[in-house]
C-alpha positions as CSV (number, residue, x, y, z in Angstrom):
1,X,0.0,0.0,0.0
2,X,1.4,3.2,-0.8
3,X,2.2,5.7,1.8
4,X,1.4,9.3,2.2
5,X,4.6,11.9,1.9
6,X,4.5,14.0,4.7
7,X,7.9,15.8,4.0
8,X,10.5,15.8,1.7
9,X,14.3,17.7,1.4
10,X,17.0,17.5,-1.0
11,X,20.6,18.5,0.2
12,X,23.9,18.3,-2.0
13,X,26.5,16.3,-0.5
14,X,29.8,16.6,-2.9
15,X,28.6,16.3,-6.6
16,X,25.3,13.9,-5.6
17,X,22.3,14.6,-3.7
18,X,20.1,13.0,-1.0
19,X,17.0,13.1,-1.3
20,X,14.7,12.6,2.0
21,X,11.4,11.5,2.2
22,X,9.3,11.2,5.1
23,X,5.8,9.5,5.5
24,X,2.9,9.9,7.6
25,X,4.2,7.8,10.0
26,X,7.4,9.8,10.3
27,X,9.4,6.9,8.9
28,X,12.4,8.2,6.3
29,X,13.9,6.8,3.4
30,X,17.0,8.2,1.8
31,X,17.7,7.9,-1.6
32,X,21.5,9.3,-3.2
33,X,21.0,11.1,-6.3
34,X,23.2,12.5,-9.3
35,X,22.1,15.5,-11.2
36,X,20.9,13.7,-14.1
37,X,19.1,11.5,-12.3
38,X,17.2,14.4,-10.2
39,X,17.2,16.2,-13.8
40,X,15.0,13.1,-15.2
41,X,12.8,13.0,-12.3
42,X,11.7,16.9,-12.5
43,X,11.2,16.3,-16.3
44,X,8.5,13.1,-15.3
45,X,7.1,15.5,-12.8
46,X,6.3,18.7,-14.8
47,X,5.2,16.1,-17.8
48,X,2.7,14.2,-14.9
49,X,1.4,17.6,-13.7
50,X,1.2,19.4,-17.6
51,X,-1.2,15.9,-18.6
52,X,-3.0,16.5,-15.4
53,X,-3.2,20.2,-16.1
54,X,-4.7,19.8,-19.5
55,X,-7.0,17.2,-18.2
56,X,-8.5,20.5,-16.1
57,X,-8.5,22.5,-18.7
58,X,-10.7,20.0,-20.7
59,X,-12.7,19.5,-18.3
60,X,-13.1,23.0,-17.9
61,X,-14.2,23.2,-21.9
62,X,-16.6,20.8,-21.5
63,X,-18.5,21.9,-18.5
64,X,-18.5,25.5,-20.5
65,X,-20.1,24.1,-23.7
66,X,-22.8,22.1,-20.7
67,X,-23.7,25.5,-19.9
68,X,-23.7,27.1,-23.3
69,X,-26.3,24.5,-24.4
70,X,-28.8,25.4,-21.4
């Protein structure tokens, strides 16, 4: 079962970085990271949130042509 993130940092140690993530619970998990790697997963985050965003915005379009046709 997936957990709920609570809290999250990101630190640079040297030329990686740690990532921290907390849970509800207050457990942690720590995760080393390079650049790249932290590069890729901002790139599959804005991508996740732009499909989400035009998933609004359609929704949006749609519930505007509802009320057009009243």
């Amino acid at each position: 079962m997936a957990k709920l993130l609570a809290h999250f940092s990101i630190s640079r140690t040297g030329e990686d970085y740690v990532l921290m993530l907390e849970d509800e619970d207050g457990d942690t998990s720590e995760f080393v990271a390079s650049f790249d790697q932290l590069d890729l997963i901002t790139d599959a985050i804005a991508e996740e949130l732009e499909r989400d965003d035009d998933d609004l915005l359609m929704a949006d379009e749609d519930d505007d042509d509802d009320e057009d046709d009243e």
